[in-house]
PDB file of N, CA, C and O in Angstrom:
ATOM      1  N   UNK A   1      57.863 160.569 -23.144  1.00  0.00           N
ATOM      2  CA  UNK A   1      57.861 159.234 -22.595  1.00  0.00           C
ATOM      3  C   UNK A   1      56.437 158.702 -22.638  1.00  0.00           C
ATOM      4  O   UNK A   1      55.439 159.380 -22.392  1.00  0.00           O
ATOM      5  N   UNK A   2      56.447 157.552 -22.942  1.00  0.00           N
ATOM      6  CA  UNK A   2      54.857 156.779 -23.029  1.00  0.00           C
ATOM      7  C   UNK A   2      54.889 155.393 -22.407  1.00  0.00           C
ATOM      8  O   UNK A   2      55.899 154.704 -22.554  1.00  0.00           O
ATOM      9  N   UNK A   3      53.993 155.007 -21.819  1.00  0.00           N
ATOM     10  CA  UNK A   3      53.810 153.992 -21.548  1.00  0.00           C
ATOM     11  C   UNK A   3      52.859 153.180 -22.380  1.00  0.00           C
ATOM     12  O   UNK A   3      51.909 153.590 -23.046  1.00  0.00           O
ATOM     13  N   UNK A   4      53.213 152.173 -22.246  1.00  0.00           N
ATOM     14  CA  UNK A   4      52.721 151.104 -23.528  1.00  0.00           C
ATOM     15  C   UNK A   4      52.146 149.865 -22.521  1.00  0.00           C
ATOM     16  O   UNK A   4      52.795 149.504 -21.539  1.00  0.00           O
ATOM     17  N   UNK A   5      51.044 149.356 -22.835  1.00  0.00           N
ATOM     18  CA  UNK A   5      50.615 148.212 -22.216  1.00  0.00           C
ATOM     19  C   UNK A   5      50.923 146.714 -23.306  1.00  0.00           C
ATOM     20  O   UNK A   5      50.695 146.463 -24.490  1.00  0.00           O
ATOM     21  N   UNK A   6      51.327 146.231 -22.563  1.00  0.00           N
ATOM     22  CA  UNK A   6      51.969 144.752 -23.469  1.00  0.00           C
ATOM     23  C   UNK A   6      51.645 143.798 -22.814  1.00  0.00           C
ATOM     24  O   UNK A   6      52.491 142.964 -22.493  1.00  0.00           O
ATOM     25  N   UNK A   7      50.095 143.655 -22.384  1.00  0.00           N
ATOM     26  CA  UNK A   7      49.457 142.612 -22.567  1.00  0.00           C
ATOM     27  C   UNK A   7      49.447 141.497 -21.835  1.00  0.00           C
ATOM     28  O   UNK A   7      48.561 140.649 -21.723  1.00  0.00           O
ATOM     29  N   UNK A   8      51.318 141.618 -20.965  1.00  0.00           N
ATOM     30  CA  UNK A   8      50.851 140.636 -20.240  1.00  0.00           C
ATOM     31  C   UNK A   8      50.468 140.042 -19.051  1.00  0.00           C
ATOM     32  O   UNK A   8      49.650 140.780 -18.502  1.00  0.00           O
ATOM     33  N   UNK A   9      50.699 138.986 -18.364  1.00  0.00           N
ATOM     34  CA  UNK A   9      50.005 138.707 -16.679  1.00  0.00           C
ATOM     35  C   UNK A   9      50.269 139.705 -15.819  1.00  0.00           C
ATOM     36  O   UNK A   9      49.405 140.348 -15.224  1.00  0.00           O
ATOM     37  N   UNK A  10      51.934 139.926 -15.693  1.00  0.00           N
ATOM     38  CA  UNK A  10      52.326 141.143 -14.876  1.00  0.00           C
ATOM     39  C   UNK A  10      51.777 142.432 -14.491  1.00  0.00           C
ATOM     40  O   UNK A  10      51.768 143.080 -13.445  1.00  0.00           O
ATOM     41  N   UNK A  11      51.257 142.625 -15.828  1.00  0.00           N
ATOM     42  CA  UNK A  11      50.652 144.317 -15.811  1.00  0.00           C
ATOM     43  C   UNK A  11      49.138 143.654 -15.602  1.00  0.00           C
ATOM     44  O   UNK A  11      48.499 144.660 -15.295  1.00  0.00           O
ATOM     45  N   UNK A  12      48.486 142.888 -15.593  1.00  0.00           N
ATOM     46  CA  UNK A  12      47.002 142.513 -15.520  1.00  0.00           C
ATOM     47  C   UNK A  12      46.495 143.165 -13.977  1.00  0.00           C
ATOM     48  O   UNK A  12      47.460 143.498 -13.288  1.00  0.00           O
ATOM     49  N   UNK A  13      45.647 143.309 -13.574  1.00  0.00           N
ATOM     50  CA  UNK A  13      44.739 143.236 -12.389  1.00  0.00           C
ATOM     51  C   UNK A  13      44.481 142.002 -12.078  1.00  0.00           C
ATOM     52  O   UNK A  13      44.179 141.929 -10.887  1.00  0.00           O
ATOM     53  N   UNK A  14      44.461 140.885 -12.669  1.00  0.00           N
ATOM     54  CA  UNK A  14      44.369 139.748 -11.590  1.00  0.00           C
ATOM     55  C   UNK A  14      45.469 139.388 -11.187  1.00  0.00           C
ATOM     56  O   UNK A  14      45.455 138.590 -10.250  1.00  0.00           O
ATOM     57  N   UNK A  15      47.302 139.995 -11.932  1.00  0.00           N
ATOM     58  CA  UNK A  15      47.858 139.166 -10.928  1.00  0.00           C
ATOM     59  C   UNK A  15      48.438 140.488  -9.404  1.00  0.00           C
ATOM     60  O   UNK A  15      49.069 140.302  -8.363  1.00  0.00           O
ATOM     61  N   UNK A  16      47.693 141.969 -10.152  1.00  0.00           N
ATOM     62  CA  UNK A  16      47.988 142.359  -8.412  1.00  0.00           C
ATOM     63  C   UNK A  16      47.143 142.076  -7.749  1.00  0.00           C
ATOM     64  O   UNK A  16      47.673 142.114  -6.639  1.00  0.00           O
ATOM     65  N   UNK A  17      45.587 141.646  -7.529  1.00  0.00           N
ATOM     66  CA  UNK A  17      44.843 140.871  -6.894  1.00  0.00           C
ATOM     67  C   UNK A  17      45.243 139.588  -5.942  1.00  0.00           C
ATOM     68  O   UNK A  17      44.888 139.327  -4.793  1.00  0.00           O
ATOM     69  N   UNK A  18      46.272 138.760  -7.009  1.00  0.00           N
ATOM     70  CA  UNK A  18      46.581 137.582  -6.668  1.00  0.00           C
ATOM     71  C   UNK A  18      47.618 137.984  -5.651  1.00  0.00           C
ATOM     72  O   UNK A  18      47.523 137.598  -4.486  1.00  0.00           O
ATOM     73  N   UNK A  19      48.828 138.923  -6.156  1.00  0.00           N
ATOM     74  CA  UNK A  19      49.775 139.244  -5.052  1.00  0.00           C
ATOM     75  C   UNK A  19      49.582 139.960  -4.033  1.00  0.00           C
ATOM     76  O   UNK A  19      50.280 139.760  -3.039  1.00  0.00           O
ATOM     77  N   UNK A  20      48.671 140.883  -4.031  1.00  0.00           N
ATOM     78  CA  UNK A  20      48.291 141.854  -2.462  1.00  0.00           C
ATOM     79  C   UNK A  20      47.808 140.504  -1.630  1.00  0.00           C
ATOM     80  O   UNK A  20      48.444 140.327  -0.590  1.00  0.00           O
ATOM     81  N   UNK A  21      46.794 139.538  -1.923  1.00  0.00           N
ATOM     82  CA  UNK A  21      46.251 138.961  -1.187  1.00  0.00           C
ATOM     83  C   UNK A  21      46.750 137.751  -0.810  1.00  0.00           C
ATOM     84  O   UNK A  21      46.206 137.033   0.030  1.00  0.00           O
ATOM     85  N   UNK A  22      48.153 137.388  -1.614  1.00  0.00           N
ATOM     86  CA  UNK A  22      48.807 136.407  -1.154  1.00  0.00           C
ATOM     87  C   UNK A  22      50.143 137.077   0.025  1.00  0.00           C
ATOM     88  O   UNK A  22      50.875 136.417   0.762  1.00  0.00           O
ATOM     89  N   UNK A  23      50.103 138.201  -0.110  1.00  0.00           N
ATOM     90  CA  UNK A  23      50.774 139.042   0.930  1.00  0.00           C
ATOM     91  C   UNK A  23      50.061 139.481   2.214  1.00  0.00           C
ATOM     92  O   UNK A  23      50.627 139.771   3.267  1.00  0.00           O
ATOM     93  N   UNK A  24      48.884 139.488   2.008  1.00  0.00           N
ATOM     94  CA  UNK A  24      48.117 139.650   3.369  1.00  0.00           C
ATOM     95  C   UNK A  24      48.013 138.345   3.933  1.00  0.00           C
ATOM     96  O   UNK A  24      47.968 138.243   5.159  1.00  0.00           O
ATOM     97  N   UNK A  25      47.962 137.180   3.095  1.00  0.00           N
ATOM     98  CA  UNK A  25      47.536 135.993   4.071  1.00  0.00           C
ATOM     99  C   UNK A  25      49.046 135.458   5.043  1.00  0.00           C
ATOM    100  O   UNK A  25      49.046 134.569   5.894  1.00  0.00           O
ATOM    101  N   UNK A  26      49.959 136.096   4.712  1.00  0.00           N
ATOM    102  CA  UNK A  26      51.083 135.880   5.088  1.00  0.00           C
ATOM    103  C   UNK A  26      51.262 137.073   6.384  1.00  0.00           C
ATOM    104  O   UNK A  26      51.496 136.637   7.511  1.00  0.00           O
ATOM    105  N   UNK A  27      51.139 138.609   6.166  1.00  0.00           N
ATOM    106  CA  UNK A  27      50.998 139.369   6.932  1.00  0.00           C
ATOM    107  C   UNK A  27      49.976 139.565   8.362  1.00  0.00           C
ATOM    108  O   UNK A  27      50.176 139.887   9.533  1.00  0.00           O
ATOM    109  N   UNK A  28      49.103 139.280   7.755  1.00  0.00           N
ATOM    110  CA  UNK A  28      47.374 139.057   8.783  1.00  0.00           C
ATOM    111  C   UNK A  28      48.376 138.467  10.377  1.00  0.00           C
ATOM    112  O   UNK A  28      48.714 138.926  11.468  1.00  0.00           O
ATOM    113  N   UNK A  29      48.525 137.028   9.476  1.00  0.00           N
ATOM    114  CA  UNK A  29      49.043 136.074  11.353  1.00  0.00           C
ATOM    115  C   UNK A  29      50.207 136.481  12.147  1.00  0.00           C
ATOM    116  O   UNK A  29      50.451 136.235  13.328  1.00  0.00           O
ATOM    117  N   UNK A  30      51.150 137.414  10.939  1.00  0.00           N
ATOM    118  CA  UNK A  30      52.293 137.827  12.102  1.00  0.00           C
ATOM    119  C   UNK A  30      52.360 139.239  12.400  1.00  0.00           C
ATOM    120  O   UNK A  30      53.372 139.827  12.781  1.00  0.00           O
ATOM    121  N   UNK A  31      50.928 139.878  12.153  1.00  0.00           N
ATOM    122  CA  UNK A  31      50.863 141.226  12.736  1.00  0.00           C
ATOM    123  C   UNK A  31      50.000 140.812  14.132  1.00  0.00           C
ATOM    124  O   UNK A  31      50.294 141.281  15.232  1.00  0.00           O
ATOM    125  N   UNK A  32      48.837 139.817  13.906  1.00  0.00           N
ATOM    126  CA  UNK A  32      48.347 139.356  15.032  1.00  0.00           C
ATOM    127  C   UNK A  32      49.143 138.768  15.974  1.00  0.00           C
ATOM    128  O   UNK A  32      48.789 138.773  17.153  1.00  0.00           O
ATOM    129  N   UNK A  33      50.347 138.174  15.564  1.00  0.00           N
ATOM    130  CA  UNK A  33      51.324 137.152  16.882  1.00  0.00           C
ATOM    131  C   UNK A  33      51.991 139.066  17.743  1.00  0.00           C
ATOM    132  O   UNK A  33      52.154 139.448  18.902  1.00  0.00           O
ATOM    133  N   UNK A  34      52.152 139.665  16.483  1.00  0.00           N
ATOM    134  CA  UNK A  34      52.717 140.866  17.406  1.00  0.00           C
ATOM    135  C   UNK A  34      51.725 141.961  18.876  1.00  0.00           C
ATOM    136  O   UNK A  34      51.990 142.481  19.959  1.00  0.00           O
ATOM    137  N   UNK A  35      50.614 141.802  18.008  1.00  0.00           N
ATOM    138  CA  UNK A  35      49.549 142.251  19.229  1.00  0.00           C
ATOM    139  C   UNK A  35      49.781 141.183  20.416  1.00  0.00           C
ATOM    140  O   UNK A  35      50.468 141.462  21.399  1.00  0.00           O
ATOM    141  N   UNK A  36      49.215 140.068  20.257  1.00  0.00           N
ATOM    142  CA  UNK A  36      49.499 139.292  21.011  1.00  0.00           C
ATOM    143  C   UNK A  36      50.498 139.629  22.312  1.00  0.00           C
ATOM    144  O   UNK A  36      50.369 140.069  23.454  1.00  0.00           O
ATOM    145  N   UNK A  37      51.705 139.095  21.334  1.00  0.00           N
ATOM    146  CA  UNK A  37      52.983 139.401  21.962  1.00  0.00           C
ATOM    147  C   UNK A  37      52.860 140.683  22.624  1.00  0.00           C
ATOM    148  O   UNK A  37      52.929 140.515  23.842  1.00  0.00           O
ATOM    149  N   UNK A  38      52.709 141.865  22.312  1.00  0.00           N
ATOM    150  CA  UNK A  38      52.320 143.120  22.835  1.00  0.00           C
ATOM    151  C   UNK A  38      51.650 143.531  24.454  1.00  0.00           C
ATOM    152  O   UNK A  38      52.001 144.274  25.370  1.00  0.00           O
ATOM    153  N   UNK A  39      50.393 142.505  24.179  1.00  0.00           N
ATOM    154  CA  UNK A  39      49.428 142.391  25.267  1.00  0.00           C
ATOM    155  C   UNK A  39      49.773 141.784  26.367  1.00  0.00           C
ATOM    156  O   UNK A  39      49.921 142.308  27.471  1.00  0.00           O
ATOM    157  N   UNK A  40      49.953 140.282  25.981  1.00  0.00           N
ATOM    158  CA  UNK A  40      49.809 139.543  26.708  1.00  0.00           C
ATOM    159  C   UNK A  40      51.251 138.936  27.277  1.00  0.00           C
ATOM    160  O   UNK A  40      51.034 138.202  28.241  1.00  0.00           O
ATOM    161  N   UNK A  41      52.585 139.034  26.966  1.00  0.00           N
ATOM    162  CA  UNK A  41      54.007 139.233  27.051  1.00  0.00           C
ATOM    163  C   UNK A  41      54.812 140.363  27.877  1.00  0.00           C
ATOM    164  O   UNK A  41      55.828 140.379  28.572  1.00  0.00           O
ATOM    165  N   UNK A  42      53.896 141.252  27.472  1.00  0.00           N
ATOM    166  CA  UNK A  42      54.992 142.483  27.758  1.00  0.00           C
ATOM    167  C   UNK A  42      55.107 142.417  29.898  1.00  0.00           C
ATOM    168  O   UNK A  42      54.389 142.074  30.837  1.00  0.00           O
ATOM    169  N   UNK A  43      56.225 142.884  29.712  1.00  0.00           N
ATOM    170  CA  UNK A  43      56.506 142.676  31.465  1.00  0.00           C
ATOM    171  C   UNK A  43      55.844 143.857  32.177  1.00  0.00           C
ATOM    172  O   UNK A  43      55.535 144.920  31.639  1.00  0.00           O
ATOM    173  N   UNK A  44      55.680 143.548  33.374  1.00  0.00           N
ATOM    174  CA  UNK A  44      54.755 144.313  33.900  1.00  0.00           C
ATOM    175  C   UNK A  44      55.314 146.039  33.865  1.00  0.00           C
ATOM    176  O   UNK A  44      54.740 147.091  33.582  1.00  0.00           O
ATOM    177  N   UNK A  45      56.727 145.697  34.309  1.00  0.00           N
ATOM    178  CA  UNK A  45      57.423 147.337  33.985  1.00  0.00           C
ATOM    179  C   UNK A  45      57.365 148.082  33.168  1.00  0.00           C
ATOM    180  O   UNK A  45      57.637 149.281  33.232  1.00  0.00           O
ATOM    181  N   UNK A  46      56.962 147.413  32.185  1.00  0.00           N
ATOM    182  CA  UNK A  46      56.498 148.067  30.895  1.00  0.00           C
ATOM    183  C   UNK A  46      55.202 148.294  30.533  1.00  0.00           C
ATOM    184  O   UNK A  46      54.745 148.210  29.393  1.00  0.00           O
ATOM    185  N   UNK A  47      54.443 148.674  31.845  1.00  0.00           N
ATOM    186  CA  UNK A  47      52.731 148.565  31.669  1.00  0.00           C
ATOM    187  C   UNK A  47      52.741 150.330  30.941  1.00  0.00           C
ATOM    188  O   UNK A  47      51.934 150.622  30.059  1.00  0.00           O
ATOM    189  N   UNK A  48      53.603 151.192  31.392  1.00  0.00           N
ATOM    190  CA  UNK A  48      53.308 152.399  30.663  1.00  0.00           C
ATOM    191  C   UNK A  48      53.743 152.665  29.124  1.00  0.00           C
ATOM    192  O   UNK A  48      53.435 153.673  28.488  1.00  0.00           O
ATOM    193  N   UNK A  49      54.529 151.557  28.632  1.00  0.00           N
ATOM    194  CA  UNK A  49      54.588 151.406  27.296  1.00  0.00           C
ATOM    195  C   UNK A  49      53.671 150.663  26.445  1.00  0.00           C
ATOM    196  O   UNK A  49      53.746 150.591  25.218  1.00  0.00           O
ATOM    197  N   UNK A  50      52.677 150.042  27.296  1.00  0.00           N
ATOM    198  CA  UNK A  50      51.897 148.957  25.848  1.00  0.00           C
ATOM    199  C   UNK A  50      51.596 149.899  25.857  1.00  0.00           C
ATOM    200  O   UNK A  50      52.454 150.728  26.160  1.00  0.00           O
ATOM    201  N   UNK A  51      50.591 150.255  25.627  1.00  0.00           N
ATOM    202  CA  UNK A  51      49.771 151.122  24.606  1.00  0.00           C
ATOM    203  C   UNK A  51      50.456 151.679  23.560  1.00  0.00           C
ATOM    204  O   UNK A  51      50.473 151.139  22.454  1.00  0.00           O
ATOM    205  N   UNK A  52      51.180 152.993  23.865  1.00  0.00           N
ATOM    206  CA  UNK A  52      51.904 153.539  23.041  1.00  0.00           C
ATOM    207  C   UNK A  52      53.069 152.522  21.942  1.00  0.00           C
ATOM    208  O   UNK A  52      53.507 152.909  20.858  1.00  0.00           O
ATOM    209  N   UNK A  53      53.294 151.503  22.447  1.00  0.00           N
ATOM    210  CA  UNK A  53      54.111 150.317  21.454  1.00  0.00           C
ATOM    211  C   UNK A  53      52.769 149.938  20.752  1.00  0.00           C
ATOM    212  O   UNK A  53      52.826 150.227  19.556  1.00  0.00           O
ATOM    213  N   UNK A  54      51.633 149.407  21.105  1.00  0.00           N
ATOM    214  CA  UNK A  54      50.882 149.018  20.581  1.00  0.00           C
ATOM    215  C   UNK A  54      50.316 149.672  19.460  1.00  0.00           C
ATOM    216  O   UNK A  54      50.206 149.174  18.339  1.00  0.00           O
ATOM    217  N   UNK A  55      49.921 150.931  19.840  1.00  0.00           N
ATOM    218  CA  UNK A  55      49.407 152.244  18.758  1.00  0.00           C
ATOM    219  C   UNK A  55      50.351 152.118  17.584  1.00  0.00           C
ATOM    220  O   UNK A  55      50.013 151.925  16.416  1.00  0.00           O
ATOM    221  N   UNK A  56      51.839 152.281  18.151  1.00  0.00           N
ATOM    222  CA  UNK A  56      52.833 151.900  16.891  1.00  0.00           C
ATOM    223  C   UNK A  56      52.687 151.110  15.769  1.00  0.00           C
ATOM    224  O   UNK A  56      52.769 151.309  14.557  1.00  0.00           O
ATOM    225  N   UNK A  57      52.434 150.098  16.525  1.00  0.00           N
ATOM    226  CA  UNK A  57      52.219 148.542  15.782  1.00  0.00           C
ATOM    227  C   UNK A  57      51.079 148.686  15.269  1.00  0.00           C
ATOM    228  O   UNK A  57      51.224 148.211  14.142  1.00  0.00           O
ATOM    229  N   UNK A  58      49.839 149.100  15.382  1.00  0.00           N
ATOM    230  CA  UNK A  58      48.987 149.209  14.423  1.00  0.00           C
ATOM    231  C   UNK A  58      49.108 150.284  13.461  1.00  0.00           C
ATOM    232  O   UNK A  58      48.564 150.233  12.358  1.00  0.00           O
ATOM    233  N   UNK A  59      49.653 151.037  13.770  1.00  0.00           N
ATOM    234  CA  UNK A  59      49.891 152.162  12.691  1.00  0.00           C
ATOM    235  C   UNK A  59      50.817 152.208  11.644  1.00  0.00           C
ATOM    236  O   UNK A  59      50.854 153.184  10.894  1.00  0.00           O
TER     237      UNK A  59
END
């Protein structure tokens, strides 16, 4: 089996450049609404779960 490069946009480095970073600008604000939400939302009964939800969520 061989792989063959054919030259075009798809297989380039600028367009996974273009797509990781058009996926982060989309990802970035709704991983931040989730901290958020995390912190500053969560009910007080649940003070022994932020963290450990939180750790989640960043990981």
């Amino acid at each position: 089996m061989s792989c063959t490069f054919r030259n075009n946009y798809f297989e380039s480095d600028e367009f996974l450049v273009l797509a990781l970073h058009s996926l982060s600008v989309i990802q970035v604000p709704i991983y931040t609404l989730g901290v958020y939400i995390i912190i500053m939302k969560t009910p007080n009964e649940m003070g022994k779960m932020k963290f450990p939800m939180l750790l989640v969520h960043l990981t």
